[in-house]
C-alpha atoms as a printed R data frame, in Angstrom:
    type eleno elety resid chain resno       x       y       z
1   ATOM     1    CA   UNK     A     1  60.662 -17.913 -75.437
2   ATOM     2    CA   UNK     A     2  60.512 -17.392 -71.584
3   ATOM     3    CA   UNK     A     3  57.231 -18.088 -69.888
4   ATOM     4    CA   UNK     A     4  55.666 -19.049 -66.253
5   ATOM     5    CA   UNK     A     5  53.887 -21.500 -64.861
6   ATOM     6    CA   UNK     A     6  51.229 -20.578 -62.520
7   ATOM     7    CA   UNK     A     7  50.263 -23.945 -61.985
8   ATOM     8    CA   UNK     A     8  53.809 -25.161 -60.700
9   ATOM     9    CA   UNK     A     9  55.099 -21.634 -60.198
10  ATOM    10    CA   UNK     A    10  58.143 -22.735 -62.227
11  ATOM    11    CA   UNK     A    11  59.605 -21.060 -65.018
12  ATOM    12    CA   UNK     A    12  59.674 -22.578 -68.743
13  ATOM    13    CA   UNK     A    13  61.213 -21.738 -72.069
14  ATOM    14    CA   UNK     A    14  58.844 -22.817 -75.168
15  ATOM    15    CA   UNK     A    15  61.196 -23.903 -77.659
16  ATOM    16    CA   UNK     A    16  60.767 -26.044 -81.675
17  ATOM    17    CA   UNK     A    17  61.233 -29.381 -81.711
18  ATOM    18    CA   UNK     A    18  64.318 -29.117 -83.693
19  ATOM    19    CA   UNK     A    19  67.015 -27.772 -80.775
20  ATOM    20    CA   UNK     A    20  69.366 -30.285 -79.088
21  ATOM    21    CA   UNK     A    21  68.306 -32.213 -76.080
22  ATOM    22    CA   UNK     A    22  71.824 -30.763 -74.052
23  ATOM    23    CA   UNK     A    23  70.508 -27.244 -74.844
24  ATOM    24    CA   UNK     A    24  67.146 -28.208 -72.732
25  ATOM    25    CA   UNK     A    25  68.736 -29.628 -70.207
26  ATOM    26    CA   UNK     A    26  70.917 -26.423 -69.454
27  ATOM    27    CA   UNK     A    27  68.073 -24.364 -69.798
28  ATOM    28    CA   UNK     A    28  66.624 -27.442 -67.071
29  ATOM    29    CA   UNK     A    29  68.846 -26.785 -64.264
30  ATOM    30    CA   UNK     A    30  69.278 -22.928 -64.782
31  ATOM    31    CA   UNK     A    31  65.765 -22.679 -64.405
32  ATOM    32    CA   UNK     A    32  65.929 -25.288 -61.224
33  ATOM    33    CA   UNK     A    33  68.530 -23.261 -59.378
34  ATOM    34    CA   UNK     A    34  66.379 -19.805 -60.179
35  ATOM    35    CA   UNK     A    35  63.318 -21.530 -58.546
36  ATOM    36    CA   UNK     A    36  65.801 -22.388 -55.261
37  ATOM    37    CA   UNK     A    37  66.891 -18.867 -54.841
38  ATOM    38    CA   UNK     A    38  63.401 -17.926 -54.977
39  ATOM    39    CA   UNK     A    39  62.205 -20.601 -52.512
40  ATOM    40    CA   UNK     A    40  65.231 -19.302 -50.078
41  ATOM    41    CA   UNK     A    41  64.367 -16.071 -50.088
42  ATOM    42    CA   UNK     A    42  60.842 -16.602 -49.150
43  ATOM    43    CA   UNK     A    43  62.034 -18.607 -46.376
44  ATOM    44    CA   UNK     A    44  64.433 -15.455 -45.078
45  ATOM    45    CA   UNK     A    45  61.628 -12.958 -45.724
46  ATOM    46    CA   UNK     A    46  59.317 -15.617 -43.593
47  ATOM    47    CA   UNK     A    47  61.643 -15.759 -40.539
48  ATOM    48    CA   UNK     A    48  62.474 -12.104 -40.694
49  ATOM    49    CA   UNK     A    49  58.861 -11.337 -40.492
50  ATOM    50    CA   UNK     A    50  57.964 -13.410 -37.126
51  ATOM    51    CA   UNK     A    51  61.125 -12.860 -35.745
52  ATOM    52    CA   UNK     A    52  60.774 -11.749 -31.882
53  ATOM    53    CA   UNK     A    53  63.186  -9.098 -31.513
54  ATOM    54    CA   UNK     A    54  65.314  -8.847 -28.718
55  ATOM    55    CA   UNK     A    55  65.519  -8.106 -25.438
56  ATOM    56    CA   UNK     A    56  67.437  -4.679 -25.127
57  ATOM    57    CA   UNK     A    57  69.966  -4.681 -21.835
58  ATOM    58    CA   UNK     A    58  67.988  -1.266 -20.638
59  ATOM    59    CA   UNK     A    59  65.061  -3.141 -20.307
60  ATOM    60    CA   UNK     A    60  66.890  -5.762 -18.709
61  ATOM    61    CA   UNK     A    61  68.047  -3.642 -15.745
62  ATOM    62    CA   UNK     A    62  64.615  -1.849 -15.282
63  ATOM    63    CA   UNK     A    63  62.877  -5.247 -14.635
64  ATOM    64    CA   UNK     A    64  65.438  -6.363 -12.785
65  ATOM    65    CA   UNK     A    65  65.176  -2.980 -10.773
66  ATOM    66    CA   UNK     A    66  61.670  -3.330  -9.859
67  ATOM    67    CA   UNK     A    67  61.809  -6.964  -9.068
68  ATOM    68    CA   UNK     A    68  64.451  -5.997  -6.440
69  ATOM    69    CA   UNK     A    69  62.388  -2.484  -5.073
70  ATOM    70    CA   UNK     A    70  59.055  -4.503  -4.869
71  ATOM    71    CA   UNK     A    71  60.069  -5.778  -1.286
72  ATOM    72    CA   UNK     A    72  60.625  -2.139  -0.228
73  ATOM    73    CA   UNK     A    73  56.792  -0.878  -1.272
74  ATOM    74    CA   UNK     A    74  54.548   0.918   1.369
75  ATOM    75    CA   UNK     A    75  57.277   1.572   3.685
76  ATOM    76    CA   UNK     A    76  59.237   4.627   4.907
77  ATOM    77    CA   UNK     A    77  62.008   6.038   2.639
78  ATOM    78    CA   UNK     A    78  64.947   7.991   3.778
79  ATOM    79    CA   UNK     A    79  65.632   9.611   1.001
80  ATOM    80    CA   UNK     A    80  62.353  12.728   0.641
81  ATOM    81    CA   UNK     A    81  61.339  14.318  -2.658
82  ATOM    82    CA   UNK     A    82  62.977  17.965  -2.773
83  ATOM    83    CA   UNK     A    83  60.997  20.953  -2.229
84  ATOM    84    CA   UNK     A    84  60.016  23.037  -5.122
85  ATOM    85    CA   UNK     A    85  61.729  26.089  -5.271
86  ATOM    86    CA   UNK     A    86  59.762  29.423  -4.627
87  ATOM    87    CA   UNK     A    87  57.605  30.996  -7.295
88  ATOM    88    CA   UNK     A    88  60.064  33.512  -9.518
89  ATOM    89    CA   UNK     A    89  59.516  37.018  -9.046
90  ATOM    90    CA   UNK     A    90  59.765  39.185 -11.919
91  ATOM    91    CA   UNK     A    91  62.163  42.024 -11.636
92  ATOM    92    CA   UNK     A    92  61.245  45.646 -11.697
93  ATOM    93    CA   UNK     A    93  62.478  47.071 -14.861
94  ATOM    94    CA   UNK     A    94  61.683  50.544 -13.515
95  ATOM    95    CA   UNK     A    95  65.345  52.157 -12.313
96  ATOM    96    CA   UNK     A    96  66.540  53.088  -8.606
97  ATOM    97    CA   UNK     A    97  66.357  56.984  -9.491
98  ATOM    98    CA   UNK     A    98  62.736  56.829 -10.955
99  ATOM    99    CA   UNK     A    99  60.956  55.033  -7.319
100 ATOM   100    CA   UNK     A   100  63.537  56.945  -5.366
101 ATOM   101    CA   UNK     A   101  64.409  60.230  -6.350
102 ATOM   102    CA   UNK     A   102  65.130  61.573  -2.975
103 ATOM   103    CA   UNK     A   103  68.327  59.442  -3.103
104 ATOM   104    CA   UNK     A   104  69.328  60.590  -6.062
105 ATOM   105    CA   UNK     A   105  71.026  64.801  -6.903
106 ATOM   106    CA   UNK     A   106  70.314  65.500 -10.988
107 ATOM   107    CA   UNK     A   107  73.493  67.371 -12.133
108 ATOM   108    CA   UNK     A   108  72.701  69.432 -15.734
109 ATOM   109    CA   UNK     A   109  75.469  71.316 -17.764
110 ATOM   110    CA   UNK     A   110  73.001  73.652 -19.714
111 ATOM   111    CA   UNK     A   111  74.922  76.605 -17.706
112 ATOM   112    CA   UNK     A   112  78.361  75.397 -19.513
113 ATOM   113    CA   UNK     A   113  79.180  76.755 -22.725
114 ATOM   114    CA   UNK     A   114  80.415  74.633 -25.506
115 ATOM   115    CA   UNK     A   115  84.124  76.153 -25.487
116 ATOM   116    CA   UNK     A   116  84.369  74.863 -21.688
117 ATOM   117    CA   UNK     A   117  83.978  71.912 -22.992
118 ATOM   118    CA   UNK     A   118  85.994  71.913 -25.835
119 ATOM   119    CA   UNK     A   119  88.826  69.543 -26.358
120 ATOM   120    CA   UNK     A   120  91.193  72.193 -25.448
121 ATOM   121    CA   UNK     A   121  90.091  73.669 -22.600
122 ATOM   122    CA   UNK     A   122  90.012  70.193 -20.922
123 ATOM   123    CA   UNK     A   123  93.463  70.140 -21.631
124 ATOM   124    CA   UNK     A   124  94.765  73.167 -20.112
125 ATOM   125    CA   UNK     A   125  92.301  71.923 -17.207
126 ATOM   126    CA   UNK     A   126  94.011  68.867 -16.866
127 ATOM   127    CA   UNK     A   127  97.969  70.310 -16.939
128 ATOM   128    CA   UNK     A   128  96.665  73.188 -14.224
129 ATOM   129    CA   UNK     A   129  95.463  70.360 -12.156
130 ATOM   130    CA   UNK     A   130  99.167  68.200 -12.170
131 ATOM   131    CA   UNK     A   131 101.347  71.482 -12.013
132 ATOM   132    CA   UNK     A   132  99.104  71.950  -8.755
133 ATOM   133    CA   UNK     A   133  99.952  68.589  -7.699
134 ATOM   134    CA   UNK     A   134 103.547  69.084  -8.097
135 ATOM   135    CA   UNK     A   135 103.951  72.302  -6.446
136 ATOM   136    CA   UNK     A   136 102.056  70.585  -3.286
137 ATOM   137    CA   UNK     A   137 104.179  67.626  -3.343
138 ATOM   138    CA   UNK     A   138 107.473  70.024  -3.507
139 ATOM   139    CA   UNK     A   139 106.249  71.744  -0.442
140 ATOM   140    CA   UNK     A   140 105.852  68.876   1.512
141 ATOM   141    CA   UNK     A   141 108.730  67.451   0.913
142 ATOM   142    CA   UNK     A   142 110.215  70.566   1.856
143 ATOM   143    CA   UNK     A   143 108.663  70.615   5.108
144 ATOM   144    CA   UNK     A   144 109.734  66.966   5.701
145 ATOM   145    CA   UNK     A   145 112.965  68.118   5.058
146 ATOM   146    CA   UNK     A   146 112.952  71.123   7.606
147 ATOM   147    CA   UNK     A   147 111.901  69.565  10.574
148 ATOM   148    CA   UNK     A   148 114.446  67.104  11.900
149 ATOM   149    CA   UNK     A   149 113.567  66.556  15.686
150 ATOM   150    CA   UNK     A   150 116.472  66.640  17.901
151 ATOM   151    CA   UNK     A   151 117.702  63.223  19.518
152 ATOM   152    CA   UNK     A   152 117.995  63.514  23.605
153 ATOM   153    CA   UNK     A   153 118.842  60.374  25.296
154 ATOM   154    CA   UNK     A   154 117.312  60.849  29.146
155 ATOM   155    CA   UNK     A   155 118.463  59.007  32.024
156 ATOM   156    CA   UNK     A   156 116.157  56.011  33.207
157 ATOM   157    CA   UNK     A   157 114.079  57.109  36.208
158 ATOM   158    CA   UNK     A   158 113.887  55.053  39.925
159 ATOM   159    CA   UNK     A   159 110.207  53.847  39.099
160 ATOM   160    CA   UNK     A   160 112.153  51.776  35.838
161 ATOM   161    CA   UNK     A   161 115.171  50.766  38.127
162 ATOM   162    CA   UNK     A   162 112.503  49.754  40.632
163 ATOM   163    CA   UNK     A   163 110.688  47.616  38.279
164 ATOM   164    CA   UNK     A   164 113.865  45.878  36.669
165 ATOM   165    CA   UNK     A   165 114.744  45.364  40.643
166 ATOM   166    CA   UNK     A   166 111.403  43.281  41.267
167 ATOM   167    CA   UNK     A   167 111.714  41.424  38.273
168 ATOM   168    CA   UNK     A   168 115.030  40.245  39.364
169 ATOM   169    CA   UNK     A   169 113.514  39.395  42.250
170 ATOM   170    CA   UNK     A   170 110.836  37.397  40.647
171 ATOM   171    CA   UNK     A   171 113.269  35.278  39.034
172 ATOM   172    CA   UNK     A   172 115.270  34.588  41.807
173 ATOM   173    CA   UNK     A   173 112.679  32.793  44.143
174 ATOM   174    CA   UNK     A   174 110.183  30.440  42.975
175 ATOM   175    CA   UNK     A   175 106.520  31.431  41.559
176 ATOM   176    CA   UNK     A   176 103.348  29.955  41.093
177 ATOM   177    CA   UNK     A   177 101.802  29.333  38.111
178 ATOM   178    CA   UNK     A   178  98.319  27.821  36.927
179 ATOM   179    CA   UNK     A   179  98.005  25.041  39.928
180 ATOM   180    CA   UNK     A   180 101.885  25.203  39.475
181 ATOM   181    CA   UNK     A   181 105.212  25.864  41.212
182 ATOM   182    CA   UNK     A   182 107.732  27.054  38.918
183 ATOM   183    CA   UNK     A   183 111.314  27.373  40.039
184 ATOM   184    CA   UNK     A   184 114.195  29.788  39.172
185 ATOM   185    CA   UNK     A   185 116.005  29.387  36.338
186 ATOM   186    CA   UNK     A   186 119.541  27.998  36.907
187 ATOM   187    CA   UNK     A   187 122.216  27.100  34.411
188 ATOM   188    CA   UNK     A   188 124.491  24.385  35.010
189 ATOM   189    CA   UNK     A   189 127.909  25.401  36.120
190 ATOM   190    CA   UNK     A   190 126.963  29.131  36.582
191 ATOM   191    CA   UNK     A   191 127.332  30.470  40.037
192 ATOM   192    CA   UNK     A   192 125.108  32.582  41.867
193 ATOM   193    CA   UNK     A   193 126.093  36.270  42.670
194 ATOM   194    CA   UNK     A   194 126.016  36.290  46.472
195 ATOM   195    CA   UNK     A   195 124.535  38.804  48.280
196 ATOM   196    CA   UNK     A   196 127.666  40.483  49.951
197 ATOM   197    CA   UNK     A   197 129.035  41.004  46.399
198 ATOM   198    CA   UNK     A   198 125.452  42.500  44.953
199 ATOM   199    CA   UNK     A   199 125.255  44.593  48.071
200 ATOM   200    CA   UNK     A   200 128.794  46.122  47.565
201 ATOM   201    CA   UNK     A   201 128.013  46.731  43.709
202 ATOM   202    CA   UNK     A   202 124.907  48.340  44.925
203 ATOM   203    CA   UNK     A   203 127.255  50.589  46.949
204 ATOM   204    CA   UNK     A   204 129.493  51.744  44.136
205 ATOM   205    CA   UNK     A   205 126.567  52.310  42.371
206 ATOM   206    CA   UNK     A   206 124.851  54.900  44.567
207 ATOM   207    CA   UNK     A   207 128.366  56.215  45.820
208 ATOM   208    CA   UNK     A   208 128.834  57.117  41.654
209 ATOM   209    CA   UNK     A   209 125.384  58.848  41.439
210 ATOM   210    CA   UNK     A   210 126.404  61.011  44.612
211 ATOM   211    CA   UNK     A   211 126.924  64.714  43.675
212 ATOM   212    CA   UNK     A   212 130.836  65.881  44.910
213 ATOM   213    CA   UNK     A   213 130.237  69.646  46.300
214 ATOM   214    CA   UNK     A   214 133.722  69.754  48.024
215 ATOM   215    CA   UNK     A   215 135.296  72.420  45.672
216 ATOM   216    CA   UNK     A   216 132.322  74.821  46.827
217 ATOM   217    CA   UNK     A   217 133.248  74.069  50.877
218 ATOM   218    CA   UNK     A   218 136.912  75.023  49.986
219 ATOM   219    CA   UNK     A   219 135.487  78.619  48.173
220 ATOM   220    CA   UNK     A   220 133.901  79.368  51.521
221 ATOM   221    CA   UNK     A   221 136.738  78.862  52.902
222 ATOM   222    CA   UNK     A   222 139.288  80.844  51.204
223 ATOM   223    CA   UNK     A   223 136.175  83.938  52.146
């Protein structure tokens, strides 16, 4: 029989005289070891209890944080607290047309009949419409077609052969240009027209342009 010792807190089997002493003796150190666990897990529960739990690494930094910013108290920080942003307005559910009706034309269709708007009349609506388009794009082309302007080449007049002249001239003799002097452009091994040879050119030139009216002097003539 299994019983407990208040006393000594130690458990105890109540046996007859009669049972072997080796049987006790088992029942001894069984008992022994139960009353160790017991004794060991008071001890864990004791520690467990009164334990100071530990330090977390975010609490850490935060003391560590304001030990470091205490030097820095009462003075003049650079970095300002944002403005709070403006007070939000609530919108106007009420619709453009309603506040402003002057902006605003009301179209109705109570004057259109029901077979206006039937499925089939917006049909043959709708292929009037492109077979207009067509016909218009037909005549235009048409027209493009028609009128092809006539290409006249005209002769160049004295004020162009004047300008050309000057810009020749330009080239030839040396220019100024933003605080500097530029020179003519000359290539390397080129030679320069001279002026007896530009002046006989010149010559040929006008001689060609001259208008021949000897074959009406020889009509008069012959009168």
């Amino acid at each position: 029989m299994l019983n407990f010792d208040n006393s000594s807190g130690k458990f105890f089997v109540q046996s007859d005289r009669d049972e072997n002493t080796d049987f006790l003796s088992r029942q001894k150190s069984v008992f022994e070891k139960l009353d160790a666990v017991v004794k060991d897990s008071e001890k864990n529960l004791e520690k467990q209890n009164f334990k100071r739990p530990a330090i977390s690494e975010d609490i850490r930094t935060n003391k560590r944080l304001r030990h470091d910013t205490r030097q820095f108290r009462g003075q003049e920080s650079i970095f300002k607290r944002p403005e709070a942003p403006p007070p939000a307005r609530f919108k106007n559910n009420t619709p453009d047309y309603q506040r402003h009706p002057q902006k605003w034309t009301k179209y109705t269709l109570s004057d259109v009949s029901q077979e206006d708007m039937s499925e089939k009349s917006n049909t043959a609506a709708a292929m009037s419409f492109l077979r207009e388009l067509k016909a218009k794009k037909e005549m235009e082309s048409m027209d493009v077609d028609g009128e092809v302007k006539q290409i006249t080449f005209k002769k160049p007049s004295k004020h162009l052969e004047s300008i050309v002249s000057s810009s020749s001239a330009q080239c030839d003799s040396p220019s100024f240009r933003s605080s500097k002097v530029v020179m003519p452009e000359y290539v390397v091994g080129e030679k320069k027209p001279s002026k007896r040879h530009s002046a006989k050119l010149k010559e040929k030139t006008e001689k060609s342009k001259e208008i021949k009216l000897d074959h009406l002097n020889e009509e008069d003539d012959e009168f």
